[in-house]
C-alpha positions as CSV (number, residue, x, y, z in Angstrom):
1,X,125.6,-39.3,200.5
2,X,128.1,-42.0,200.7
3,X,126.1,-44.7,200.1
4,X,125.4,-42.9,196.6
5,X,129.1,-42.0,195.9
6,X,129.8,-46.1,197.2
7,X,127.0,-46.8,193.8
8,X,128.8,-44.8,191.2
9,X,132.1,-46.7,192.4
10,X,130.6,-49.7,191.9
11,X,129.0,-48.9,188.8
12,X,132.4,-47.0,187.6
13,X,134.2,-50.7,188.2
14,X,131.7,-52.7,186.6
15,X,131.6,-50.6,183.4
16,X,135.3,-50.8,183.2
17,X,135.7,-54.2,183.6
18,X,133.0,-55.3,181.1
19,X,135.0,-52.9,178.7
20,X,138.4,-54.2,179.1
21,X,137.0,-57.8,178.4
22,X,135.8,-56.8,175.1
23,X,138.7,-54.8,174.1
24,X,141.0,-57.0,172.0
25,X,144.9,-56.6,171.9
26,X,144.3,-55.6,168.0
27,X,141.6,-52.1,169.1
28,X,144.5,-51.0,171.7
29,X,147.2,-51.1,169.5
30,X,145.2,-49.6,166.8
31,X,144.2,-46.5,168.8
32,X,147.8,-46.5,170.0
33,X,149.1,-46.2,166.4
34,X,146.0,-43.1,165.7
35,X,147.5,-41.2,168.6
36,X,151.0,-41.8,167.3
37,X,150.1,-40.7,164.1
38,X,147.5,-37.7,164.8
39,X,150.8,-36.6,167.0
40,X,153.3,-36.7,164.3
41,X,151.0,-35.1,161.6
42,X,150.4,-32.1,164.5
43,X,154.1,-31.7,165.2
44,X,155.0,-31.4,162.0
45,X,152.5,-29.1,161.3
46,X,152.5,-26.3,163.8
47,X,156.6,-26.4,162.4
48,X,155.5,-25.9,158.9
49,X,153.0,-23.0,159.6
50,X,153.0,-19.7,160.9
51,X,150.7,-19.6,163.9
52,X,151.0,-17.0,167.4
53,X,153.3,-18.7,169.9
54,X,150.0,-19.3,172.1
55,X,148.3,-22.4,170.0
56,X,152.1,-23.3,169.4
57,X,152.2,-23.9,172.7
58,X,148.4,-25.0,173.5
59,X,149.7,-27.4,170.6
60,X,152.2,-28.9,171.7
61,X,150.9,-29.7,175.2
62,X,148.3,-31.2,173.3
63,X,150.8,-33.7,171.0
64,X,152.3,-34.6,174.4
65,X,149.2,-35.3,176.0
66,X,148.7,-37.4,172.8
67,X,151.3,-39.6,173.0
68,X,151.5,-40.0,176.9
69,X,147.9,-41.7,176.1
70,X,149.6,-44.1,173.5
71,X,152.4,-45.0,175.6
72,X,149.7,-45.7,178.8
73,X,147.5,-48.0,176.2
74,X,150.7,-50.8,177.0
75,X,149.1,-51.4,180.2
76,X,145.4,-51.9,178.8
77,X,146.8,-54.7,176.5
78,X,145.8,-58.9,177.8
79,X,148.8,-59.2,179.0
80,X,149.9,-55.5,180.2
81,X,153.5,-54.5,178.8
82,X,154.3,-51.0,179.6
83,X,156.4,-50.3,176.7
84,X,154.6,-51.6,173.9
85,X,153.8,-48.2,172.4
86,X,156.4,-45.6,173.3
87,X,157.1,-45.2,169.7
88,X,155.2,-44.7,166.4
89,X,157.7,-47.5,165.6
90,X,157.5,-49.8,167.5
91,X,153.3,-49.7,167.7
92,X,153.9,-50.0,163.9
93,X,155.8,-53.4,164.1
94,X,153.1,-54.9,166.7
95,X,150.7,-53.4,164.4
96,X,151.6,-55.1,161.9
97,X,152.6,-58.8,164.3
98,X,149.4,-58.3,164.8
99,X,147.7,-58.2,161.4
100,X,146.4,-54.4,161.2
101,X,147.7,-53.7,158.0
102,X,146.6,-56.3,156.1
């Protein structure tokens, strides 16, 4: 049994690392900037609307869960900068540094 679980470690590294080599600076950031946004429309949505306080909630959790993963994408980037994204902002301006809007 732990021969198998040391193979799906293995495998589990292997995958990742062969993913983060072909993930460019530009994909991180743009996913970073989705989440960002996706969070903002959300947030300002369940304001606007008049839903049960129970998906308020469920909501919410959700837009925080949201932009935790923006702000973690920092440390996925080539060189890893922990807070790249902790803003719609500022993923906006290296966004844009980086040629996304164009």
């Amino acid at each position: 049994m732990a021969i198998n679980s040391q193979k799906g470690i293995e495998i589990m590294q292997k995958r990742t690392k062969k993913r983060n080599k072909l993930t460019t600076n530009s994909e991180i950031t743009e996913l970073a900037y989705a989440l960002h946004v996706s969070a903002n429309r959300l947030r300002l949505t369940i304001s606007q609307i008049n839903i049960p306080a129970a998906y308020r909630l469920q909501i919410a959790r959700h837009v925080q869960w949201m932009i935790g993963q923006a702000k973690s994408l920092g440390e996925e980037l080539n060189a890893p900068q922990p807070n790249a994204f902790l803003t719609k902002d500022s993923t906006e301006k290296i966004a844009e540094h980086l040629g996304l809007f164009d």
